[in-house]
C-alpha positions as a Markdown table, in Angstrom:
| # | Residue | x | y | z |
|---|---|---|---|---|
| 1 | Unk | -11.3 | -10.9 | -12.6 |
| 2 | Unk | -14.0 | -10.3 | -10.0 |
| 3 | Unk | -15.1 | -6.9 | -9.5 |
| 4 | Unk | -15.6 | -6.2 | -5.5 |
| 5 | Unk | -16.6 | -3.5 | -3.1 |
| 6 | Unk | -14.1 | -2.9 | -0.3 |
| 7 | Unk | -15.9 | -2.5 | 3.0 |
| 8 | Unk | -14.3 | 1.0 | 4.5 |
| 9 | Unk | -16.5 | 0.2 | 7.4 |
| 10 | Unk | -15.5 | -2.5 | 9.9 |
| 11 | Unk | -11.9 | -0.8 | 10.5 |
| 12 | Unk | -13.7 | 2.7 | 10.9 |
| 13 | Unk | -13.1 | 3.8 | 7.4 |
| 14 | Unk | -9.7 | 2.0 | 7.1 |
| 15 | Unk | -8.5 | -1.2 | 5.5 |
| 16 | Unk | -4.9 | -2.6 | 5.8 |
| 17 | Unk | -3.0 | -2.2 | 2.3 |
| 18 | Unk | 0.1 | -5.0 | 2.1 |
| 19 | Unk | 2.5 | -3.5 | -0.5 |
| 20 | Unk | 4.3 | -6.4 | -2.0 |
| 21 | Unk | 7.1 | -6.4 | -4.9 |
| 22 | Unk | 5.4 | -8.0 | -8.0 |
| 23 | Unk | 9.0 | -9.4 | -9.3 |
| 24 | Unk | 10.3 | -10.8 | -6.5 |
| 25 | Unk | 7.4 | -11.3 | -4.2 |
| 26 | Unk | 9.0 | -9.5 | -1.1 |
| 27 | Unk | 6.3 | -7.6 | 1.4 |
| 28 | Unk | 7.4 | -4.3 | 1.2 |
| 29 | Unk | 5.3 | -2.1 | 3.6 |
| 30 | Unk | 2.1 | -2.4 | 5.3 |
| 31 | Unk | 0.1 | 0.6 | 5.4 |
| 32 | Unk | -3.8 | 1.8 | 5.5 |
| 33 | Unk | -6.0 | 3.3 | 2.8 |
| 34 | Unk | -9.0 | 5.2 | 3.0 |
| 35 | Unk | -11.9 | 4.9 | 0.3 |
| 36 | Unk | -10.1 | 8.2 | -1.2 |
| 37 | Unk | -6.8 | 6.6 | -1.2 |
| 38 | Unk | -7.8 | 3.5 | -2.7 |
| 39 | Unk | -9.3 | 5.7 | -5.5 |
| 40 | Unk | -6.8 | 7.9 | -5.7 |
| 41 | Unk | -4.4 | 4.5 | -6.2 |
| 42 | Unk | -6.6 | 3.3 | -8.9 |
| 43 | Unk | -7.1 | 6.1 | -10.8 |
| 44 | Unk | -3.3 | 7.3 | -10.7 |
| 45 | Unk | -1.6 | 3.8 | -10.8 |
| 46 | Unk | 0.5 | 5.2 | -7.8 |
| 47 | Unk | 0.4 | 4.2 | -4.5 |
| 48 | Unk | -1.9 | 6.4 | -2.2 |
| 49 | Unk | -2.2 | 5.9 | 2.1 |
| 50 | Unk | -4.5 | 7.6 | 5.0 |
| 51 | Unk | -1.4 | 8.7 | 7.7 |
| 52 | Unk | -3.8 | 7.4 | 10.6 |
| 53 | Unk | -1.3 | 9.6 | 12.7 |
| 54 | Unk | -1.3 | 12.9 | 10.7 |
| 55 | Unk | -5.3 | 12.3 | 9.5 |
| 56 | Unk | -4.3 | 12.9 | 6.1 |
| 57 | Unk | -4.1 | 11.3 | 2.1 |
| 58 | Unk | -0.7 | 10.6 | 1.3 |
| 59 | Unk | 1.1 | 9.2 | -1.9 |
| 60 | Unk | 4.1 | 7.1 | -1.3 |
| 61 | Unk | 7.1 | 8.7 | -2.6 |
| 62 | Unk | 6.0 | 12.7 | -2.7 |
| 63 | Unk | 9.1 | 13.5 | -0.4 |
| 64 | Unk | 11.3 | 10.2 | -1.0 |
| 65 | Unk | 10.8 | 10.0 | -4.6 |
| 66 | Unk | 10.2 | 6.5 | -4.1 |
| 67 | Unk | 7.3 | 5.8 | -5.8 |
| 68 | Unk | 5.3 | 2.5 | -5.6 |
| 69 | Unk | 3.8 | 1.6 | -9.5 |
| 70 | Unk | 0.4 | -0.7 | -8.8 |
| 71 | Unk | 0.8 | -3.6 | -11.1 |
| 72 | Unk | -2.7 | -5.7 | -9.1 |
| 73 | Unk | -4.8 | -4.9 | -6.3 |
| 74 | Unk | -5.9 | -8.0 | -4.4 |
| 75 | Unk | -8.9 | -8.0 | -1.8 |
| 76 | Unk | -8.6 | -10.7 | 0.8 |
| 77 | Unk | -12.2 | -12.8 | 1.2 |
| 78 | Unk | -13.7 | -10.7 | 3.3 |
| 79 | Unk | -13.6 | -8.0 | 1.0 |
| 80 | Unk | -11.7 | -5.8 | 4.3 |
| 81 | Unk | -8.0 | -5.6 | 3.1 |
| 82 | Unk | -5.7 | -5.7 | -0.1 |
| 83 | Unk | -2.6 | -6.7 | -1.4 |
| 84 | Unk | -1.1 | -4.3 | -3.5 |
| 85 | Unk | 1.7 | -5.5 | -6.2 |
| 86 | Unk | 4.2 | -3.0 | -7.3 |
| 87 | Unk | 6.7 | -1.5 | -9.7 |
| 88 | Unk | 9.5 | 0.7 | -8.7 |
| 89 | Unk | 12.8 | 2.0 | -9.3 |
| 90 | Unk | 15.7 | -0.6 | -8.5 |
| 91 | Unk | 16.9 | 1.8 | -5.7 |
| 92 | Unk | 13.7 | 1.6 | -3.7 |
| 93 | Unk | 13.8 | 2.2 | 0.2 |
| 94 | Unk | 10.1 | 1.8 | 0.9 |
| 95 | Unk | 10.5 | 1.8 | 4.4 |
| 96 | Unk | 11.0 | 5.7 | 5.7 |
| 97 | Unk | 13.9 | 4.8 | 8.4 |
| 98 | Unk | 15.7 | 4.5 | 4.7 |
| 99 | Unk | 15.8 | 0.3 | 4.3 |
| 100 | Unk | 14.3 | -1.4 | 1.7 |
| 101 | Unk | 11.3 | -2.9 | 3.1 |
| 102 | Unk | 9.5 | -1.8 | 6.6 |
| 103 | Unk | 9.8 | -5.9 | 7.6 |
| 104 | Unk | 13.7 | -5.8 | 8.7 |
| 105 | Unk | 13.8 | -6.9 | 12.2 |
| 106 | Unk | 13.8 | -10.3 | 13.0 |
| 107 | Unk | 12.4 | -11.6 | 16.3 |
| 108 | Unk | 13.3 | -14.7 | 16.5 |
């Protein structure tokens, strides 16, 4: 494991956060983290976002009581974005319109 310093700075304060399903593999959300939401994810093991349209910290399920486990956090190369691998209940809607995952509609 390679410790790393996630660069807050290029997306003003803001890096992308994939939430991906660490049995099956499925991309599950995609949502953005502050520096206090990233360490308020690693120091709680649960799942904490910026709400870029609120300005507020946020932890996934503290309404919907579905709440996102982190198994790994991944940084991509450029040290500007993660992948984060979750536990959950069996019943999880991650997305908040009440489906499963946030990546339902098909284009094409």
């Amino acid at each position: 494991m390679t410790e790393t310093k996630l660069d807050f700075k290029k997306m003003g304060g803001l890096i992308p956060a994939v939430i991906q399903d660490v049995e099956t593999g499925e991309i599950l959300m995609l949502a953005f983290q502050n520096e206090e939401a990233f360490q308020k994810t690693c120091a709680t093991s649960e799942v904490h976002f910026f709400s870029r349209s609120r300005q507020k910290l946020w932890k996934k399920g503290e309404t919907s009581g579905n709440v996102l486990r982190v198994v790994e956090i991944l940084a991509d190369c450029d040290d500007d974005s993660v992948i984060i691998k979750v536990q959950h209940d069996s019943n999880l809607k991650a997305c908040h319109t009440g489906e499963r995952s946030c990546f339902f509609k098909k284009i094409k």
